[in-house]
C-alpha positions in Angstrom: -55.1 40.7 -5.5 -55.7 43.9 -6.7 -58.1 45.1 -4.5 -55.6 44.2 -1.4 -53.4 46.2 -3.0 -51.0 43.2 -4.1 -49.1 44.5 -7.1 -47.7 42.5 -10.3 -44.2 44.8 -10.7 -42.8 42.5 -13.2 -46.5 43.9 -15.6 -46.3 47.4 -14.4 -45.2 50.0 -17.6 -42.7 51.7 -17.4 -43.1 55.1 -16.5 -46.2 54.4 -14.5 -46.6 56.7 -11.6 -45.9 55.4 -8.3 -45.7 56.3 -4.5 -42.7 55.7 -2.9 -40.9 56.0 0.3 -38.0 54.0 2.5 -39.7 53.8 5.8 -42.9 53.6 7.4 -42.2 56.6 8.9 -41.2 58.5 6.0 -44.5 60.4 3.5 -44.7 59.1 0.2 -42.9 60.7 -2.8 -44.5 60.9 -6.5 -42.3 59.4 -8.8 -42.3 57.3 -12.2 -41.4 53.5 -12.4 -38.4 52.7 -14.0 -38.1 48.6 -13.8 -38.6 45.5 -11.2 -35.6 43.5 -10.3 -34.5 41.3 -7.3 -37.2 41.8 -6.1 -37.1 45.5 -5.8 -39.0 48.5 -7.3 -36.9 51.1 -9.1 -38.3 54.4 -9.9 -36.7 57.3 -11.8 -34.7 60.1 -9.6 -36.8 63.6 -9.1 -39.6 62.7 -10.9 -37.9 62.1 -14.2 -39.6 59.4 -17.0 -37.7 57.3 -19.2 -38.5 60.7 -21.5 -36.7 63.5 -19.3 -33.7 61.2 -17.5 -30.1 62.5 -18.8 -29.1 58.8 -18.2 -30.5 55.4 -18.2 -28.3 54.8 -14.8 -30.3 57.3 -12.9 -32.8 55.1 -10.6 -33.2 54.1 -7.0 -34.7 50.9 -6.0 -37.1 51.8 -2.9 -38.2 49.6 -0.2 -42.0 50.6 0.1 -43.8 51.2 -3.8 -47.5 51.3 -4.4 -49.5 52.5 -7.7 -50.3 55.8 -7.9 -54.2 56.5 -8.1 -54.3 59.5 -10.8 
């Protein structure tokens, strides 16, 4: 699965860096995984970590998410 690029959210760590985007058509923005939940990946908003966000409510759920290679 892994090699396909098939990702377990629900084991990923939070803060975890991700790529993101909403459309195939959009490039892929850097940010850091907040949580998995109906079925959708959220990620902190510009860039923050569970360390730097002012509050817990600041996330987005995206509809495209893949693992960052760093």
């Amino acid at each position: 699965a892994e090699e396909l690029g098939i990702v377990d959210w629900s084991e990923v760590a939070v803060d975890t860096p991700v790529l993101v985007r909403q459309s195939v058509e959009e490039e892929w923005e850097k940010r850091h995984f907040a949580y998995f939940k109906n079925g959708k990946v959220y990620a902190w908003l510009d860039g923050a970590t569970s360390w730097t966000v002012e509050k817990s409510e600041y996330v987005f759920s995206w509809q495209d998410a893949k693992l960052a290679e760093v």
